[in-house]
C-alpha positions, 0 to 999 in steps of 0.5 A: 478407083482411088482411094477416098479421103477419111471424112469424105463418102466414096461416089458410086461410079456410071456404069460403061453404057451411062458413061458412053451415052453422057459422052455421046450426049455431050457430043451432039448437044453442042453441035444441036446448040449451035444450030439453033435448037433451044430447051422445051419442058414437055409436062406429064399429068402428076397427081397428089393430095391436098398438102402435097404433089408429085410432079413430073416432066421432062426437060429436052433439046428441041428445034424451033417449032414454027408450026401451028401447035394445035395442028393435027398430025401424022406421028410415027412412033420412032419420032418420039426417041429421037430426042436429047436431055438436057441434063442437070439444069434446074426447073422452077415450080410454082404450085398452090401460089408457092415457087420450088425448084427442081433439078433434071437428072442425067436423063432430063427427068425430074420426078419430085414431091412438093407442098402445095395447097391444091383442093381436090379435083383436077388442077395444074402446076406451072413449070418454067426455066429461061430459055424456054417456054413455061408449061402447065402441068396437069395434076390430079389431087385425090380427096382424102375421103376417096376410098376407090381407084383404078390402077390399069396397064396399058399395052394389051390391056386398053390399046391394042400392041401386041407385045407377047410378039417382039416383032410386031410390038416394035412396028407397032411401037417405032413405024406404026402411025399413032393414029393406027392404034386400035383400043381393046373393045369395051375397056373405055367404057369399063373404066368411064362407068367404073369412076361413074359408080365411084365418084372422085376415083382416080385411074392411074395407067401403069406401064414399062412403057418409055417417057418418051411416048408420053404424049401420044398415049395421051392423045391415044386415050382422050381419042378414045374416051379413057378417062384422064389419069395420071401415066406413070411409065419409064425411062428406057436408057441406062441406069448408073449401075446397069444396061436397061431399066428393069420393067417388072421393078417398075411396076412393083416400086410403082404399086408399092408407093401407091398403097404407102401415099394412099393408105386408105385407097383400096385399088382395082388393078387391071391388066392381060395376061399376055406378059407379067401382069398376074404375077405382078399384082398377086405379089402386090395383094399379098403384101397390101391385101388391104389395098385391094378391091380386086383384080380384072385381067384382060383374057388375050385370044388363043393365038395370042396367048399361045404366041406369047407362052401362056394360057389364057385364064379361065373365063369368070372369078379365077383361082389364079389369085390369093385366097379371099380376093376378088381375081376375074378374067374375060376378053374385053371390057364388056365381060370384064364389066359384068364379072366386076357387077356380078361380085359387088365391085360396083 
């Protein structure tokens, strides 16, 4: 690398595998252009609190889309990766009546807090750009006097994905039709009569999961009654200084921003004990204890839990957490619900 001039701050270079993928981007985005494809903004649900909000989307290539868009379809999971950023372009943002602009990252992400005036409750925020058809962003606004919320993963904890076995969670997540996918029983009632006996509690569903899939966990959890929530998911390509994202990160610097942009909120965090869920949330009660309501962990079968290397947690209140908190475990939401009743949660 050269020098860098005196006055002037030396810019961190790519790594080899963000390098290679922007030439390869690069490459195909002129030939798509020429063939008619054009700049679609796919929003994701943000969530905030009166005086500001975080807004999220992404921006891609597309072809012209010239069926019906509430048509229901058959989607295969690889579907959702064949897709190319636009990278570096600049979205405008229009929020409580006030207009911000936002630029896409390398990956056609923007990911950005603004001022709005939005009251509590659900609301939405207007993405647009030229050339491209404006969208509405859905966004959840907490009111400053909500003191619960629930925080829960995904995989293997509300849909059935097997990820403790690598084969079938890549059939699962690129072959599988997404109207295949089977919920974990009882979770969704776990979490409709969780917001009941809370009411204007919040339900973030947290996962490693890639953007890319966005869209059709939301259609997943509406098709089976979740309630709507925000996701907060992540990218699965190169980062500028390694290979791949690192999951386990995202899921800590996720939790962490939680408890700094919502002090007051205690959280219910749930999860399986199939991957890294455990030793996630004890790191976060540790550090936040203050944050906490509790911890509800989604006990996986004998065979999947000797499949994925672990033991499945005793069933009732655990001593797998820290001392003084609340950490109960059972197979599915019905159990889970009776353990959370049993120790005053609700």
């Amino acid at each position: 690398m050269p020098p860098t001039p005196a006055g002037q701050l030396a810019v961190p270079q790519l790594h080899r595998a963000a390098r290679i993928e922007d030439a390869i981007h690069q490459l195909v985005e002129r030939r798509l252009r020429r063939t008619g494809w054009r700049i679609n903004i796919i929003a994701y649900t943000g969530y905030g609190a009166p005086g500001w909000v975080r807004v999220m989307c992404r921006v891609l290539l597309g072809r012209p889309d010239t069926r019906q868009r509430a048509r229901l379809e058959k989607v295969r999971g690889w579907r959702s990766f064949t897709t190319l950023p636009a990278k570096h372009v600049t979205v405008t943002i229009e929020a409580g009546g006030v207009r911000h602009e936002a630029q896409a990252d390398r990956s056609g992400f923007i990911d950005t807090v603004v001022s709005a005036d939005l009251p509590p409750g659900w609301g939405s925020v207007r993405l647009s750009m030229p050339d491209a058809e404006p969208v509405e962003a859905p966004v959840r606004i907490l009111d400053p006097d909500v003191r619960f919320g629930v925080v829960s993963d995904i995989d293997d904890t509300v849909m059935v994905t097997a990820l403790p076995r690598p084969l079938l969670a890549a059939w699962n997540t690129f072959v599988l039709d997404e109207h295949a996918r089977t919920a974990v029983p009882g979770m969704a009632v776990l979490y409709e009569r969780l917001v009941t006996a809370h009411p204007g509690a919040p339900v973030f569903y947290l996962s490693t999961g890639a953007w890319n899939v966005a869209p059709t966990l939301t259609r997943f959890l509406s098709r089976h009654l979740y309630p709507a929530g925000p996701l907060l998911l992540t990218d699965w390509g190169p980062t500028a200084d390694r290979w791949f994202r690192s999951g386990r990160e995202h899921k800590r610097v996720t939790l962490a921003r939680l408890a700094k942009e919502f002090p007051d909120v205690r959280w219910l965090l749930v999860g399986d004990d199939g991957q890294h869920d455990q030793e996630i949330y004890r790191e976060f009660v540790v550090a936040h204890p203050e944050n906490v309501a509790g911890v509800a962990i989604r006990r996986l079968s004998p065979t999947q839990a000797v499949l994925a290397g672990t033991l499945p947690a005793p069933a009732g209140p655990s001593s797998q957490g820290p001392v003084g908190q609340k950490w109960l475990s059972a197979p599915d939401g019905a159990g889970l619900w009776k353990l959370l009743r049993e120790a005053g949660l609700v």
